[in-house]
C-alpha positions, 0 to 999 in steps of 0.5 A: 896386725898379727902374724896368722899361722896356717889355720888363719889364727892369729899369733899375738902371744909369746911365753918365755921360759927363763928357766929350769929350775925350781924351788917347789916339787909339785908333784904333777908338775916334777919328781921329787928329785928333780929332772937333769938341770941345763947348764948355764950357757945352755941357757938364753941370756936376757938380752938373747931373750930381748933380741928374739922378743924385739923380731917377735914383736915385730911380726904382731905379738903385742903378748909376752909372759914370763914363766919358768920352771920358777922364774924368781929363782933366775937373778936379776930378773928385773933386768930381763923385765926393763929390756922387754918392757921397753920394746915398742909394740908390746901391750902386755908384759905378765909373768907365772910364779908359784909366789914363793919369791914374790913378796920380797920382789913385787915392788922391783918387778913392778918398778921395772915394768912388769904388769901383772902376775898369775900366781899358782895355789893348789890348796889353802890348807898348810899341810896339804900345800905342803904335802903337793909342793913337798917343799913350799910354805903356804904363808910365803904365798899368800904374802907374795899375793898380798904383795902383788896387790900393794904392788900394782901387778893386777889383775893377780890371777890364782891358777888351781890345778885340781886333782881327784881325791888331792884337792878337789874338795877345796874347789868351793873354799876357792871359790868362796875367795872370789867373793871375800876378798875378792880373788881372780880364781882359774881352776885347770884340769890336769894334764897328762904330762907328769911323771906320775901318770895317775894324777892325769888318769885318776886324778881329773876332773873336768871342768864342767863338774867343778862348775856344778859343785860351785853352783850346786853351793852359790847358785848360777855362775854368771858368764863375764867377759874374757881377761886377757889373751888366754883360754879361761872361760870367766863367770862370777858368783852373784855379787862377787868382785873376783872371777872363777875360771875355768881351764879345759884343755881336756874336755874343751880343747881351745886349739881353734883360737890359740894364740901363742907361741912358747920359748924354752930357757934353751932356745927351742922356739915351739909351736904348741905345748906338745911339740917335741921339737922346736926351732932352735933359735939358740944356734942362730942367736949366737952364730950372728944371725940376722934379724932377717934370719931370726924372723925367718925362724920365727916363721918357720915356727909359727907355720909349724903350728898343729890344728890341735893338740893331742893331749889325752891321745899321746903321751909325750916321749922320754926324749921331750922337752922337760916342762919345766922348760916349757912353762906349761 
């Protein structure tokens, strides 16, 4: 059974940041330039990670994802990937990447037991793609999810963060995917953590309005069952064989039934999204603690966890974890 945190939600989900670093600029996610990058041994090692992950799993959560910034970047994450998938009691092994990397690496993730992958696509036009991204090519990507497809790693999940005035007006080019051929689309409203306040002020729009344009054009969406451990709301247009979902951390806060705890490339264990300080788990890992005291963290962390977030009330201060840590 789950480890129950003190609002009677059981945590079962571990996201696993294992890196920093980045090889898009997206421009509601980081500036141009980038942020201060951690230094390598500030950062967990695979088998630090596969430590802690061992004691998690242990408390019930059966859920991991690996995310970044851009998990790819970091090498040899194969290896990271065979020391997870081989701890008894994980159910579920998936991984967030923007696809840049992905078609060259599918085959080996899957190899090593990665299941599934969720794949960040904010546009389906060239220019736009890289205007948003500053750096990425959009072919890279859409290779990288014909990839995952040959590969095994489904379902392959498209997240679109829409913005106001940037792409908004692509909402029902995407949904018309998951009609031909067939994609699993999750359209998220923006959040109020970017450097660029405006894209969170300005930019939003709430799910609810993207749901009347695509119903507006295709006709009632049809409410299916939920696909794994996250907060999309799934529905499908009559006749298709993929999935819109809807993400809305904004206008329908999902705390109630949050599920998850989040582990920053540095080994700071957090409690919510939000959190501007975690359990360090770095110190313990390296000063020889025990499992014991790991899962005593652990614990610590999981009791920490809010009733909800507060997005849209506070802005998180200049001295937060950097969200290319955290991995949204």
């Amino acid at each position: 059974m789950p480890y129950c945190d003190a609002f009677n939600r059981p945590i079962e989900y571990l996201r696993i940041s294992v890196t920093d670093r980045c090889n898009l600029r997206c421009i509601y996610c980081m500036p141009e330039e980038g942020v201060p990058q951690l230094e390598h041994e500030q950062i967990l090692s695979y088998e630090e990670i596969a430590r802690l992950a061992r004691v998690i799993v242990g408390l019930g959560l059966s859920k991991l994802r690996i995310t970044g910034g851009e998990p790819l970047v970091r090498k040899g994450l194969e290896r990271l990937i065979e020391l997870l998938a081989a701890i008894p009691g994980v159910e579920d092994l998936s991984m967030t990447t923007n696809g840049i990397l992905l078609a060259g690496m599918a085959d080996r993730l899957a190899g090593a037991g990665l299941r599934r992958v969720n794949i960040s696509l904010d546009s389906l036009r060239p220019d736009r793609f890289q205007a948003m991204t500053r750096r990425g090519r959009l072919e890279d990507v859409l290779e990288g999810i014909a990839a995952a497809e040959r590969a095994g790693l489904r379902p392959v999940k498209i997240n679109v963060v829409v913005i106001r005035g940037l792409n908004d007006d692509e909402t029902l080019d995407f949904a018309a995917r998951t009609v031909s051929p067939g994609w699993n689309v999750r359209f998220i409203e923006v959040m109020p953590l970017a450097p660029d306040p405006r894209w969170a002020s300005d930019g939003y729009v709430p799910s609810e309005e993207i749901r009347q344009r695509i119903e507006a054009h295709f006709g009632r969406l049809r409410a299916v069952d939920g696909q794994g451990a996250g907060p999309a709301r799934y529905y499908q247009i009559d006749g298709a064989s993929g999935t819109i979902g809807f993400i809305s951390p904004i206008s329908e806060h999902f705390c109630f039934r949050c599920n998850r705890l989040r582990l920053t490339a540095d080994g700071q264990l957090l409690p919510c999204l939000m959190s501007e300080q975690g359990v360090d788990v770095r110190s313990a890992l390296r000063s020889g603690a025990s499992d014991e005291a790991l899962r005593a963290l652990v614990v610590q962390a999981i009791g920490a966890k809010p009733s909800g977030h507060r997005l849209g009330a506070v802005t998180r201060g200049p001295g937060a974890t950097p969200m290319s840590r955290i991995g949204g």
